[in-house]
N, C-alpha and C positions, 0 to 999 in steps of 0.2 A: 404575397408575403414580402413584407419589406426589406431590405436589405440592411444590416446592423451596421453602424458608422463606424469610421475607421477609430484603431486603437489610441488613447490618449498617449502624449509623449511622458505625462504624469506617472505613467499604470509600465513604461517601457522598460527594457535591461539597464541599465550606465553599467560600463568600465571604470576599473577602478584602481588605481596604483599603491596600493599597501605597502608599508614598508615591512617585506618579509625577508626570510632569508633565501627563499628558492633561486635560483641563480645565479645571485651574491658570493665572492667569493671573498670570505670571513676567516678569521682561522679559530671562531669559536665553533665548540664540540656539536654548539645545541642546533648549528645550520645546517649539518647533515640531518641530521633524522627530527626535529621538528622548523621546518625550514615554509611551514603554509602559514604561519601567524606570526602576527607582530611580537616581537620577544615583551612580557613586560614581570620588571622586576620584583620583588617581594623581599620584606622581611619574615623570614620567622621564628618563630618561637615556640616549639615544643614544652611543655613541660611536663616532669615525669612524673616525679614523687617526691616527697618531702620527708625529714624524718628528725628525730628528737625536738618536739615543737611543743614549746612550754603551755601549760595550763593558763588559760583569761578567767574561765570563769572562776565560780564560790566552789565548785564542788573539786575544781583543778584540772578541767579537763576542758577541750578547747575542740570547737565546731569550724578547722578549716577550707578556707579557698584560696585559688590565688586570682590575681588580677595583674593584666599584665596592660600597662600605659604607655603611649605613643604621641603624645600633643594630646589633643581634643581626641583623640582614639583611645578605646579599651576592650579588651575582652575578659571574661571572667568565666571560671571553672566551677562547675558544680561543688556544693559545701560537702564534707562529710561529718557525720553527728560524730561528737567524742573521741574524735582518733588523732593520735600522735604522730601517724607513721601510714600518711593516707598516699594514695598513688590514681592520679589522673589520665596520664600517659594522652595530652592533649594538644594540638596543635592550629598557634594561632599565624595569621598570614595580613603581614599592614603593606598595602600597595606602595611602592616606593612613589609614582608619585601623588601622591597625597600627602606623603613624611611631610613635618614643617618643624619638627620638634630635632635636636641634636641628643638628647639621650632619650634610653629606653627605659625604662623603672616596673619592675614585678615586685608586686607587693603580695605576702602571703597573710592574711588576715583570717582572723575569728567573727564568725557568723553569732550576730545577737539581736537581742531583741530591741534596743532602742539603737544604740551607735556601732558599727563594726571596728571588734579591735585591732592595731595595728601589732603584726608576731615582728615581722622582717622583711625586709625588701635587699633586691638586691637589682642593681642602676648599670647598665651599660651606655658606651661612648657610641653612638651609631657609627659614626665616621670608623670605628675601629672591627667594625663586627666583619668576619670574612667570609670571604664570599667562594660559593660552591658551585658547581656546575655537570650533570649529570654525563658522564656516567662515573663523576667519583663517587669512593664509596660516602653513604651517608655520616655526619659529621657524629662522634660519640657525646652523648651527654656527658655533662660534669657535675659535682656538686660544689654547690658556692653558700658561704657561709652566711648568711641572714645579717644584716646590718638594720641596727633604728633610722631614727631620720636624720640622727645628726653626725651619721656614720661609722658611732661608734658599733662595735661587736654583740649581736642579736643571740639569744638560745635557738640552735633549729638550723639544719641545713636543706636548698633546694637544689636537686637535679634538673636540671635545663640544658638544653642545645640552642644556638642561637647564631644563624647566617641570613648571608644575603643570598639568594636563588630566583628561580623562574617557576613560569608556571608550566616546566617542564620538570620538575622535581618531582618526587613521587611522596612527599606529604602535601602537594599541592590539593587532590580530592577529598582528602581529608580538612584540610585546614579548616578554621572558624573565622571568615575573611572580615577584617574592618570593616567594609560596607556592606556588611551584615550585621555589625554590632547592637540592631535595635530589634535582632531577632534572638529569642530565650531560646535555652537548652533543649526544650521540646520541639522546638520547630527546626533548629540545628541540621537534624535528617534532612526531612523535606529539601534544601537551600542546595545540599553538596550535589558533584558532579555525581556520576553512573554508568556504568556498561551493565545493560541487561542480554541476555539470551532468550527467544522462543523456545517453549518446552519442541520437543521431537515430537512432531505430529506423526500419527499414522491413521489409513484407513482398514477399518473393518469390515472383511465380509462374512457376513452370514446367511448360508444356502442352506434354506429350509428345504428340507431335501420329503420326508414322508415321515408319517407318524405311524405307530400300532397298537392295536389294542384301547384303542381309548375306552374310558366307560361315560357315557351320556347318563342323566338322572331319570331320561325319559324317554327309553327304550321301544316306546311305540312309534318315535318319529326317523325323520332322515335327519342328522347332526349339520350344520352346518359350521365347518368346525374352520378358523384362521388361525393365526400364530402372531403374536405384538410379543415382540422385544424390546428391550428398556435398555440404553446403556446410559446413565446420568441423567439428564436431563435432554437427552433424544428418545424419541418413541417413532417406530415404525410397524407397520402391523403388511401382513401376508394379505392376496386376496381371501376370500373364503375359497375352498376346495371344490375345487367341479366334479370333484366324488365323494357323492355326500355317505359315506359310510364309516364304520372306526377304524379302517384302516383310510385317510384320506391324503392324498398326495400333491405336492404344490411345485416343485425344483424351483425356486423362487429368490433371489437376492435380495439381501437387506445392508444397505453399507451405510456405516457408521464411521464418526473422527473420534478418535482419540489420545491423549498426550501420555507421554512418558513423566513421570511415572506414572504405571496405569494404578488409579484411586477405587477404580469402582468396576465389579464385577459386571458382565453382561446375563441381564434376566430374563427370562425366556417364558410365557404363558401359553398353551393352549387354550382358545376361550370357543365356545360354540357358541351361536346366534339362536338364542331361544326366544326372542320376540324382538318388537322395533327398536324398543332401548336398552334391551336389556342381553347382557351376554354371562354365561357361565362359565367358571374357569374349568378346566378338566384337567389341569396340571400344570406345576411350574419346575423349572427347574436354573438353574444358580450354574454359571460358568465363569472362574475367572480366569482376567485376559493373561497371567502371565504364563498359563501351560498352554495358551493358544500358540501355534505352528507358526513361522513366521516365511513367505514367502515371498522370493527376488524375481520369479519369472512367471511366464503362464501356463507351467506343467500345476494341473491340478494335485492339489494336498490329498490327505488321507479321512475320507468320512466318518461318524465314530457316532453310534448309537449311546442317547445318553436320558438316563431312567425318570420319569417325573414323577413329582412328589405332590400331593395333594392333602391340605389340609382342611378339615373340617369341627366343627364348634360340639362337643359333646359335656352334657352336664356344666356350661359356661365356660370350657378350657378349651383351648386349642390342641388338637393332637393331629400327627401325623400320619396320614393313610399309607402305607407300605401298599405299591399292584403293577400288574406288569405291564402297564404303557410305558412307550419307550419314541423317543423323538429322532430322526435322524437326521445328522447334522454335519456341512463341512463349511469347518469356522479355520479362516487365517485372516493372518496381521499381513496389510499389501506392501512390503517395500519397494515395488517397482512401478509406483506411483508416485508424483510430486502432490502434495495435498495444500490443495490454493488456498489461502488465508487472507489472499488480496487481491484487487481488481484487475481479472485479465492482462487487461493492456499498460497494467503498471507492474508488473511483477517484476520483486528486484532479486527472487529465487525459481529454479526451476531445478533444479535436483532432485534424485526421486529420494524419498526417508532413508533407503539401507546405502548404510556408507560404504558399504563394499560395492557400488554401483558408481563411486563418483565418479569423475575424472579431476585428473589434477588440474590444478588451478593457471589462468592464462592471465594472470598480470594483478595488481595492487593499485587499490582504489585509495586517493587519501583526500582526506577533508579539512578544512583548516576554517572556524566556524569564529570569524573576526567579530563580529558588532554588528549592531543594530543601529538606527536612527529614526530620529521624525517617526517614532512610537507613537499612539494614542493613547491616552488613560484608560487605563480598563477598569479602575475600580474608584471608591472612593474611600479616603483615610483621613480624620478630622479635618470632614470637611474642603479636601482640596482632591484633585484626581493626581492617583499613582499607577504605578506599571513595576510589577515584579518579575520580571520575563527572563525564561529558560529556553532553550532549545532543544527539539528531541529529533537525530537522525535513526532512519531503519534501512538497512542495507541486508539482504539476508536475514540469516536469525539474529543478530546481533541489531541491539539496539542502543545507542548513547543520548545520555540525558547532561548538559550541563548543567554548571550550578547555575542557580538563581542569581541575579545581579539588583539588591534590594530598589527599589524605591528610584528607578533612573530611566529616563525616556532615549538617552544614549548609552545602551550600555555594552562594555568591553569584556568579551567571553576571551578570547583568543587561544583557544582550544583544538589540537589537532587530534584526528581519530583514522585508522586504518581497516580497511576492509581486504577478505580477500575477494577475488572478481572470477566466477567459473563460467561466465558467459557474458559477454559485449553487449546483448539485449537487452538488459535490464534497467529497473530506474531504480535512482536513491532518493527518497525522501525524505526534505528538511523541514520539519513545523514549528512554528515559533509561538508560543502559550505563557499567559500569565501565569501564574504562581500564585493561590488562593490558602494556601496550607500554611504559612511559613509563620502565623502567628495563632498554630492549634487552629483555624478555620473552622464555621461551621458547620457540622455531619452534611449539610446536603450542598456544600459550595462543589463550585464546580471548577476546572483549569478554563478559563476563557483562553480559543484559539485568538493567534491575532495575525496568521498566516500561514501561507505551504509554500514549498517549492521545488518541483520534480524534476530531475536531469538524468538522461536518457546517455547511456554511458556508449553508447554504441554513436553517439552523436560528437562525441568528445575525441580530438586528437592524439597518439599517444606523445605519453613523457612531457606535453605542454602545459602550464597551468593558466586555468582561466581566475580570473579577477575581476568577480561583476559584484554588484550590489541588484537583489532581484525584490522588485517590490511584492509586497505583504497585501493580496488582497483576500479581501471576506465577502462573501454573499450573503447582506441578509436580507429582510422582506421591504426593507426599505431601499435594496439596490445595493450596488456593488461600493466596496467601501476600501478606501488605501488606509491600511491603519502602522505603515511606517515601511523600512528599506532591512533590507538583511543584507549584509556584503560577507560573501564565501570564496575561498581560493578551493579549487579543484585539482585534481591531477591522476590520470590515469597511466599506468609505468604497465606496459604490455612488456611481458618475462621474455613469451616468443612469436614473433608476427606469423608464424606458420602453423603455428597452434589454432592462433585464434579464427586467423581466416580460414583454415578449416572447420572453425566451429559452424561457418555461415551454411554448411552444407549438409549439417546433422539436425533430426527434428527438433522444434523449439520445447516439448514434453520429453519424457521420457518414455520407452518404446512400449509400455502398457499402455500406455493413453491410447495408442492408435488399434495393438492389439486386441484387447478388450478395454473399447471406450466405453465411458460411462454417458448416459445423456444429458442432456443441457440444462434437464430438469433438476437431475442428482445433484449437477456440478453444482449448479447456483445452491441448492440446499447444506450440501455438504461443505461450503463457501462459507454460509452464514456461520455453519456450527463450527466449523475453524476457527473464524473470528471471533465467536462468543468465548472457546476455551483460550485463546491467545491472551485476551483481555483480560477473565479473569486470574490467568496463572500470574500475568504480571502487576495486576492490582497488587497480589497476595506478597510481592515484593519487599523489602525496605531499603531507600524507601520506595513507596508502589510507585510505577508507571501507571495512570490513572484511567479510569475505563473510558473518559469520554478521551481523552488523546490518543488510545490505543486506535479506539474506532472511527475518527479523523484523520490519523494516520494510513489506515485502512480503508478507509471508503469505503465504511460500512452500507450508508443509503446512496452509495450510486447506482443500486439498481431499481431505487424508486420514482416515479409518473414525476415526465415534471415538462413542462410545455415551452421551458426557455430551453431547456436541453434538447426536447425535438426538435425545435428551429433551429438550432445550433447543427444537429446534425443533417437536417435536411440542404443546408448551406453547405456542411462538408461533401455530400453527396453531390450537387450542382458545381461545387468547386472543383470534382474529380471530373466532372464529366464536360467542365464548359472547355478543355484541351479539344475534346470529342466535336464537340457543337463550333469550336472555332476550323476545325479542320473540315468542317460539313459547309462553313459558310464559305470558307477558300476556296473548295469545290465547285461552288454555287457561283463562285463568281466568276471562277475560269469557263463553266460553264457557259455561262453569259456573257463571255468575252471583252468582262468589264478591263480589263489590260489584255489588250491584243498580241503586246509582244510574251509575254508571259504564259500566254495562253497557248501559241505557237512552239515555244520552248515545252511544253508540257506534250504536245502533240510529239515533239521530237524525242524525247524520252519516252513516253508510250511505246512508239515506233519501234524502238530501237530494242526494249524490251521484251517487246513480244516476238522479235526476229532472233534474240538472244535469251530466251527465258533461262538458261544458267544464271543472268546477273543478277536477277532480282534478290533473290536472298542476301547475297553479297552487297548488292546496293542499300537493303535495307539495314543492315549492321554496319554501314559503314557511315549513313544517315545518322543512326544514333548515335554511334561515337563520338560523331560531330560535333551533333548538340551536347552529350556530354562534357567534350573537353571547352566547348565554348560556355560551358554555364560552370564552369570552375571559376572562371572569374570573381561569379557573384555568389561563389559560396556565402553558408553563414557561415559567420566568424566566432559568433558566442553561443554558449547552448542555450534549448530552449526554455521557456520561463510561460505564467498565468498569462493568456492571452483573452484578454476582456472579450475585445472584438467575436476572435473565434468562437468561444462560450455565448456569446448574443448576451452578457449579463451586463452591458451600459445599456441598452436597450430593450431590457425585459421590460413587460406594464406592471404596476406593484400588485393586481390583481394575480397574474402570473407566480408572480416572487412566494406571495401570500400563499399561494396554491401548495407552490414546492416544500414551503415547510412548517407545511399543518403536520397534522399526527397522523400516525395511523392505527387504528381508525380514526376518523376524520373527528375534531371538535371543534366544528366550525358552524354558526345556524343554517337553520333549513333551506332560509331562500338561497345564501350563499352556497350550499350544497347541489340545490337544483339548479343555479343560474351553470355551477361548472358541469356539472350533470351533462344537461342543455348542447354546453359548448362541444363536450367531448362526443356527443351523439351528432353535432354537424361537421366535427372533424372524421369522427366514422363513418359517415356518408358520403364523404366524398372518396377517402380510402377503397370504401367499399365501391366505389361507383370505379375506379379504377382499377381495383380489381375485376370488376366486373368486366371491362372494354378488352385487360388485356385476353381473359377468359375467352372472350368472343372470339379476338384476331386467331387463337387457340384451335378453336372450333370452326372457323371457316378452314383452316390448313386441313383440319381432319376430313372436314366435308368432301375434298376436293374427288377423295375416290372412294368415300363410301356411300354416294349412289342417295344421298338423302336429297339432293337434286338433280333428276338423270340428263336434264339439258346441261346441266354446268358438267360434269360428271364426262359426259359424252364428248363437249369439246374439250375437255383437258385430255382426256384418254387418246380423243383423236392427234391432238395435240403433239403429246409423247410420244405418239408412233411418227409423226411427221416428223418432228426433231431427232429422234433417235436415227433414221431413216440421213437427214441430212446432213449431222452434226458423223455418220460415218463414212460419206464419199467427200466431207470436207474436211482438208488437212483444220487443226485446231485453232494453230495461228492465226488462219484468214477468218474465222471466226470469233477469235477475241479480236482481232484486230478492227471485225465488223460493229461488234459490237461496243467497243471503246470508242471510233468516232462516228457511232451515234450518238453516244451519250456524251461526246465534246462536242455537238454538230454547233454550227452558227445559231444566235436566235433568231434568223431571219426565216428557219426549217422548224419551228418550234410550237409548238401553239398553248395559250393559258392554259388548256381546260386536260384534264387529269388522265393518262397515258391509258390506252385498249386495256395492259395486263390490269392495271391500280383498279380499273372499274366492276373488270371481271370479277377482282378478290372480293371488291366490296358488297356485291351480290348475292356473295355463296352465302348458306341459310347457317345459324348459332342454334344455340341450345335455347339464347335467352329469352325467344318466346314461348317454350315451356317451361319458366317459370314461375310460380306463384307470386 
């Protein structure tokens, strides 16, 4: 297997020196508490309402908006039909620097059908507008009397506020921003910033406990009766009962996800196995979840017999059978579960669902999410390529979405967001998505990704901020692809250092995981269905967080076949272990007295070790420390980032790439199916053949005394009696001592060919020639 080339400088971290205010000492307000982005300034313009606003049209009645002008900028407010006395309560945001124009002009106009009428405007001096800074209070609107064009006095007054602020203002996520101005009132949502929340996951268990009384339609046989419960769109079914009678028994678990608020009842069938395809139901019964029990520990809840209901079709009407089968059932909600909604080894929560189990929190996560560059077109817009790009962080349940920044392959978000942090372990992920909606889109468009990037908080110093630009890579079937730079300020502000480092010493689950683990099987399923509810709760948003970013964010198919990911990890596995194999060659070499003085030094230490065996433990913890404080030097300095390299994805074959992201099931031709077919059965063969070897080495250790060869059998036996015999009239020492410098002897005492024990082992008899 080839070895993947080193990482491109292209695909690398850079450093980056933003002008923030984290360290700076400023004496504006907005450097304490959003001190990770670059300050950038805004005008805006609220407008509220208008009122006594004269009749344009014939019938005297007048269809207003307003429009609010900046240079070459404008924005404008939806009309309303025939109203005098309309109210918008709307706020527009012109970047300062883009201003080119010295005054500002709102004009409040009648919507018509050939030319719009002019009601009134009214014209501010920029230079004169004042300027606000959070945390004063927000500025009160005023009304200003409506002027024509030539200044004289207009019918109609508008309510308007009008300052200079940041995008630390708190009508900044609201605003209607200038470089948005070529997006309509309908797409408006889509564009603005966002804080979502994950609904409250929980899991379900349901312990099919025994049924009674059932009645089968065909009383001459043995029933063979299961239990499928439905809860939305999960189905899980009981084995069939190994007591095939109407009273049949199964003590059986069924665990289920599901989100607060609970939407949907848990359903419950008895069905019996009355030929190959076909099952009869013998009862249902209807449980909803919020009279279910809810459970913090692993004292079992309270079982509860509960009646099924059986309907049947008479005279073409459905009617209810009233009889006394009866299900028995112990159904709880698990709060002392964390319920995984994301990839293992990225989990940026591990809390269990009941908040009465938290713990308090060990320090504050912030983010400060500057700009993007050297973007790629994602799409194309008459005729020329554009890029509408947002960004969406997930830290916990808490998720942020900036606004969109229209039509810019640089674009400036400078948006900071807060997290809180209850464990050091975790990763925050930032993905960076085009924007497909923002002019009404079509039903089946989709956010095209245009990168990620994960940081591992436990990797992070505290109270320091990091300032990298981290490249944007994407995987597709044509190979690994840069499709532009994201630069993030970080900072993690640890509350108490004795908190946290005692977290290192508590499980990384919650203490059900280990109590009553669930298996590997559940987890991964229960995993999926997590992620399925996660998505759609926050599709169901406004505006939605979308279902392919949810599950990108998620790493939904990281648990799918993919042959560039095997070799990727077969590299991390050689990469743990070639420390091992360097320490075997060292060995090998002192052995062979390839440095004689080194080799002697080694004999010295031996020596002295084995005359002192108190030091070794102490020698060896003092070894490590060594290297530890010697490899501080070259710590990392920045956290980590997509490493090409390590993913083997500059080096995958596109046959490979192709492979990863077919569908599933597969919609790919036949021969292409069978050629990978093919490959995967010569990579199973040789898996297989190693499994097979180690199996062997297995079964000769077992052989050695159970007499399946009595001559091997006999000298080991004999063996052990000799050694046990010698190894107790010799002190130990002179025995490890015998045996250390044999195994350091000169190669001049040596011989090529394969040591008495090594030949013996090889001898002893395996299983593998009894098999097929």
């Amino acid at each position: 297997m080839q070895k993947p080339p080193p990482q491109s400088v292209d695909f690398a971290l850079k450093q980056t020196s933003p002008n923030i205010g984290a360290g700076a000492v400023t004496g504006d307000k907005l450097s304490c508490t959003y001190d990770l982005v670059e300050q950038m300034q805004y005008l805006y313009v609220r407008v509220v309402k208008a009122k006594d606003l004269p009749g344009k049209d014939v019938t005297g009645s007048c269809d207003p908006y307003v429009e609010v002008k900046l240079g070459n900028y404008k924005g404008v407010t939806k009309h309303f039909e025939k109203k005098s006395n309309p109210e918008w309560n709307q706020v527009f945001g012109f970047s300062k620097e883009r201003i080119q124009a010295s005054i500002l002009e709102v004009f409040v106009k009648d919507k018509d059908v050939v030319v719009d009428d002019l009601i009134g405007r009214v014209v501010f001096d920029v230079n004169e507008i004042p300027k606000r800074v959070p945390p004063d209070s927000p500025l009160a609107p005023q009304w200003y009397r409506l002027e024509d064009r030539k200044g004289n006095k207009a019918k109609g007054e508008l309510m308007l506020a009008v300052w200079m602020g940041t995008q630390a203002d708190e009508a900044f996520p609201d605003a209607w921003h200038s470089d948005a101005a070529s997006v309509g009132p309908d797409g408006v949502s889509n564009i603005r910033s966002k804080v979502y929340l994950s609904p409250k996951l929980w899991y379900v268990r349901v312990n099919v406990i025994e049924a009674q009384d059932l009645v089968p339609s065909d009383k001459g046989r043995f029933p063979e009766v299961f239990v499928k419960a439905v809860l939305g769109n999960q189905a899980l079914r009981t084995r069939i009962s190994p007591s095939k009678t109407i009273n049949p028994m199964w003590n059986e678990d069924l665990m289920f996800v599901v989100a607060e608020p609970f939407e949907e009842p848990l359903f419950l069938s008895v069905e019996d196995r009355v030929g190959s395809n076909k099952d009869e139901t013998l009862g249902n019964c209807v449980i909803p979840l919020q009279v279910v029990q809810r459970r913090l520990d692993h004292k079992p809840v309270n079982s509860r017999w509960h009646n099924l209901e059986k309907h049947v079709i008479v005279d073409g009407e459905k009617k209810e059978m009233k009889f006394a089968s009866r299900i028995h059932l112990r159904i709880c909600l698990e709060g002392g579960y964390h319920v995984l909604d994301e990839s293992t080894h990225c989990s940026s929560d591990l809390r269990p669902t009941a908040k009465q189990l938290w713990r308090p929190n060990i320090g504050i996560l912030e983010l400060g999410i500057l700009s993007a560059h050297g973007l790629m077109p994602m799409k194309t817009k008459d005729g020329r390529g554009t890029t509408d790009a947002y960004c969406v962080a997930k830290y916990g349940q808490k998720w942020i979405r900036t606004r969109t920044i229209v039509d810019n392959f640089m674009p400036r978000w400078n948006e900071q967001y807060t997290w809180e942090v209850f464990d050091p372990c975790t990763v925050i992920t930032i993905g960076v998505f085009d924007n497909s909606h923002i002019h009404g889109g079509a039903g089946g468009a989709k956010d095209a990704r245009i990168g990620k990037v994960r940081i591992r908080l436990s990797t992070l110093e505290a109270d320091r901020v990091y300032t990298h630009s981290y490249p944007l890579l994407v995987l597709h079937s044509s190979g690994v692809k840069k499709t532009g730079e994201v630069q993030l300020a970080v900072r993690f502000t640890c509350s108490t250092l004795i908190n946290m480092l005692h977290m290192y010493s508590h499980p990384l689950l919650p203490k059900m995981h280990y109590i009553h683990p669930l298996s590997v099987i559940q987890l991964d399923s229960l995993r999926h269905q997590a992620m399925q509810i996660v998505s759609v709760r926050l599709t169901r948003a406004e505006p939605p967080l979308r279902r392919e970013v949810v599950e990108y964010m998620l790493d939904v198919d990281s648990h799918m076949w993919s042959m560039r990911r095997s070799k990727a990890n077969f590299f991390r596995i050689m990469g743990v272990l070639s420390g091992l194999i360097a320490v075997g060659k060292w060995f090998d070499q002192i052995c062979n007295w390839r440095n004689p003085i080194t080799t002697i030094l080694i004999h010295i230490l031996f020596i002295i070790l084995v005359l002192y065996p108190e030091l070794i433990l102490p020698t060896v913890f003092l070894y490590l420390f060594l290297i530890g404080i010697w490899n501080y030097r070259w710590r990392p300095l920045h956290p980590p980032h997509m490493d090409t390299r390590l993913s083997h994805a500059n080096a995958a074959h596109p046959d490979e790439l192709d492979e990863e992201f077919d569908t599933f099931p597969t919609s790919r031709p036949s021969d292409i199916v069978r050629m990978r077919y093919d490959r995967l059965r010569s990579i199973g063969g040789r898996v297989q053949t190693v499994i097979g070897d180690l199996a062997t080495q297995g079964e000769r250790l077992q052989s050695l005394l159970s007499w399946r060869d009595p001559r091997a059998t006999t000298l080991f036996v004999t063996f052990c009696l000799i050694a046990a015999i010698v190894l107790y009239v010799t002190p130990f020492q002179v025995v490890a001592l015998l045996i250390g410098l044999y195994a350091l002897r000169h190669p001049r005492f040596r011989h090529k060919l394969p040591s008495v024990p090594l030949n013996f082992f090889r001898r002893l008899p395996a299983r593998s020639d009894s098999m097929l």
